[in-house]
C-alpha positions, 0 to 999 in steps of 0.5 A: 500500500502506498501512503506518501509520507509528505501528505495529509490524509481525511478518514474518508480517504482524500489526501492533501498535499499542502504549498504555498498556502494551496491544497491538493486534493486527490484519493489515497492509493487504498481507496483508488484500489477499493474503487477498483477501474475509475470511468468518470471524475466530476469535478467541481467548479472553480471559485466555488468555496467548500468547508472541510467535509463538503461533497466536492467532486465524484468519482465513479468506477464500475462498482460504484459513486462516491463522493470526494469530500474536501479535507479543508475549507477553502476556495477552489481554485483549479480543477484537473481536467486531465482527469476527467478526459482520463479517469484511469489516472486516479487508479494509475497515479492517485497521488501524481497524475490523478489528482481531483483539485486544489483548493486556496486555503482559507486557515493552514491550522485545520491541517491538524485535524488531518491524520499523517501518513502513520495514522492513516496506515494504521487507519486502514491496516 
């Protein structure tokens, strides 16, 4: 299993990469693998404003929806669009390639309430 020691990660399986005051948003290797083939990304619309834990974006696979919920409020400020012409990306590079958004940070102290790379392990272990 995959967990990047330099991310954020939320129990409901999104992951954070934190710079320069914006977060990247995507879903852990798990849950990638959970989903199994990924066939559509929706994104959400850039300048919407989201609070932690807002529905963001959905990703469907062949077995199921299922929403991608924002770690962290803020503003969205762009959307990968390479995504949603290839979905397979967020199976192949969850944590590159097959990011979802990113998001203007509104307070960088809610990154606390995130777990690191070992909770998050031991989360899903």
């Amino acid at each position: 299993m995959n967990i990047p020691e330099d991310l954020h990660y939320n129990s409901s399986h999104e992951w954070v990469r934190f710079a320069d005051g914006v977060a990247t948003i995507g879903v852990s290797d798990h849950a990638q693998e959970e989903l199994t083939d990924v066939v559509f990304v929706e994104l959400p619309e850039v300048g919407r404003a989201v609070d932690a834990g807002d529905p963001t974006a959905v990703v469907e696979s062949v077995k199921a929806a299922s929403d991608i919920y924002s770690p962290i409020a803020g503003e969205v400020i762009e959307v990968n669009d390479t995504v949603e012409a290839d979905p397979a990306l967020v199976n192949t590079d969850p944590y590159g390639a097959g990011w979802i958004f990113k998001i203007k940070v509104k307070d960088e102290a809610q990154l606390q309430n995130l777990m690191d790379a070992a909770a998050y392990g031991a989360m899903i272990g």
